[in-house]
N, C-alpha and C positions, 0 to 999 in steps of 0.2 A: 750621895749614892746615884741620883740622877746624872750627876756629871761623869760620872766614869761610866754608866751606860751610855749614855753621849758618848763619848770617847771612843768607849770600844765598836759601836755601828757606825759611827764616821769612819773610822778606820779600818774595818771590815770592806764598807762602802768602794773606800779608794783603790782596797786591797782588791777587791771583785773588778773593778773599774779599769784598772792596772793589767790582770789578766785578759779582761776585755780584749780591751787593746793591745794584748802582746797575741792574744789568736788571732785578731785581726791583719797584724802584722806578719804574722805566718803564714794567712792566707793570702795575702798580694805577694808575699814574696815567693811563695811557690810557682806562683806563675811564673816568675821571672829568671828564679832560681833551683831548676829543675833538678840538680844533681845533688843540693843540699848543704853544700861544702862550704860555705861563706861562713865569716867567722859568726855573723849577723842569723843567719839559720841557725846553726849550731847553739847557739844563745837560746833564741824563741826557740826552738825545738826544746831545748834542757828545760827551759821553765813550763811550759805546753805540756808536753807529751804526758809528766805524769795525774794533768789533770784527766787526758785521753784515755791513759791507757788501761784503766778499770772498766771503762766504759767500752773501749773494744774490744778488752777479754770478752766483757758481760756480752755484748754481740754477737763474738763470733761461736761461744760457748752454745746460743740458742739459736743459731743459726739466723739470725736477724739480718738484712738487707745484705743479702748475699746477690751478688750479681750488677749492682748498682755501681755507677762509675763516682758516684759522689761516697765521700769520705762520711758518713751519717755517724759515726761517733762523736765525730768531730763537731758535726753540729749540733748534737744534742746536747753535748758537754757545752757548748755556747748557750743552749737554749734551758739549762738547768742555772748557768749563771746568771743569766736573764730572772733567772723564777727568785732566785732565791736573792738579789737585789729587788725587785719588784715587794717581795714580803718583807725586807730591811725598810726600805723606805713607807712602808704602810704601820709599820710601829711608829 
């Protein structure tokens, strides 16, 4: 039984890890790729977006960081991955 809980937090682990790095990748390429259109956006955006996009309903629902030129769903949705790999690795 120990071993399949092994299992499934390492692969949770990878899977958070994974996502990491594909918002990461989202975020340097916006820079470079303002219009969106590259097959490479298109990609990170499909896997992305639907971790975002409850998180910027929730936002813009209670009127939260209205007016700010930074994306703040965006990084809370990074900084909830953060948490919740931080509590994986603490079991």
């Amino acid at each position: 039984m120990d071993t399949a809980i092994y299992l499934i937090t390492q692969t949770a682990y990878v899977l958070i890890s994974a996502l990491e790095l594909c918002l990461l990748a989202r975020a340097i390429l916006s820079w470079f790729d303002q219009t969106g259109e590259s097959r490479v956006s298109i990609v990170l955006y499909a896997i992305t977006e639907p971790l975002i996009l409850p998180i910027r309903r929730l936002c813009e629902r209670m009127h939260w960081f209205e007016g700010l030129p930074l994306d703040m769903p965006f990084m809370l949705t990074w900084l909830i991955l953060m948490v919740i790999q931080a509590f994986m690795t603490a079991l």
